[in-house]
C-alpha positions in Angstrom: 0.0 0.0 0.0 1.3 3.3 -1.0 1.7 6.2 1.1 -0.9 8.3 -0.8 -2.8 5.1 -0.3 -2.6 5.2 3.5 -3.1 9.0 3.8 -6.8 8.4 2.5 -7.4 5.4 4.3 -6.6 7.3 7.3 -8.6 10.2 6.2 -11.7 8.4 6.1 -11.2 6.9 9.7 -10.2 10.0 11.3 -13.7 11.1 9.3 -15.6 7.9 10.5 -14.7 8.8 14.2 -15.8 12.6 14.3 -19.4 10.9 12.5 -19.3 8.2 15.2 -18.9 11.1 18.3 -21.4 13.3 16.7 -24.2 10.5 17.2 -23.2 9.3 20.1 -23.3 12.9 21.5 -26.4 13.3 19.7 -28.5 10.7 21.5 -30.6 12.4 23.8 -30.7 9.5 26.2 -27.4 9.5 28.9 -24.6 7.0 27.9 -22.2 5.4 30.3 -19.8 3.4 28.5 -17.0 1.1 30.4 -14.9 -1.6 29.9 -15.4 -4.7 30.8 -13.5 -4.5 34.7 -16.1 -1.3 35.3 -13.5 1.5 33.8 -15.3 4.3 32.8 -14.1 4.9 28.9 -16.7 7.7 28.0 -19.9 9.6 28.9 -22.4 11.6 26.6 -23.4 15.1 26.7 -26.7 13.8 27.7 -25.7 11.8 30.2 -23.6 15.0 32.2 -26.7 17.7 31.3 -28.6 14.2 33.5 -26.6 13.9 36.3 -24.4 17.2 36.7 -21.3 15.1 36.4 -18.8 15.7 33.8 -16.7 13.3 31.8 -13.6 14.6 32.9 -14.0 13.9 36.3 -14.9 10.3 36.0 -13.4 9.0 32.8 -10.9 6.1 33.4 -11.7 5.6 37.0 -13.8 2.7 38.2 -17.3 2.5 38.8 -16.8 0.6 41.9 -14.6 3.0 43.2 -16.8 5.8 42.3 -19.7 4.0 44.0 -17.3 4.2 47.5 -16.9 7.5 47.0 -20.6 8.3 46.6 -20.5 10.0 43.2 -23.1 7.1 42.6 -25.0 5.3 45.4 -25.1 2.1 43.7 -23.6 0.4 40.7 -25.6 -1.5 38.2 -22.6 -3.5 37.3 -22.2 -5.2 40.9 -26.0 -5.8 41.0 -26.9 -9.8 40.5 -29.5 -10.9 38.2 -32.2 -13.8 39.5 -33.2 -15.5 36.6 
């Protein structure tokens, strides 16, 4: 693959991601997205005009951990489903 070649290919991801954080910003519902330990990757706009929280102050920190320190007062990832 050329380097012209990989300029473009790079172009259109770089142009896939901004179309990709224009939706998910766009969702009027709040997003809370982690990984799968309970890291805290990325929050919506939605989701901070919700809660008052912003993403800055809880992205890659743990959900447990921000549970102890009551920015939450309970996790949904450390309740247990009865089936």
């Amino acid at each position: 693959m050329g380097e012209k070649q990989l300029e473009g290919e790079l172009a259109r991801k770089e142009e896939l991601i901004k179309e990709l954080n224009a939706i998910f910003d766009s969702v009027t519902d709040g997003l809370y997205i982690t990984d799968g330990d309970g890291v805290t990757l990325r929050i919506n706009r939605a989701f901070e005009d919700i809660t008052g929280i912003k993403s800055r102050d809880i992205t890659g920190k743990n959900v447990r951990d921000l549970v102890a320190a009551g920015v939450y007062a309970k996790s949904v990832r450390d309740r247990k489903s009865v089936v």
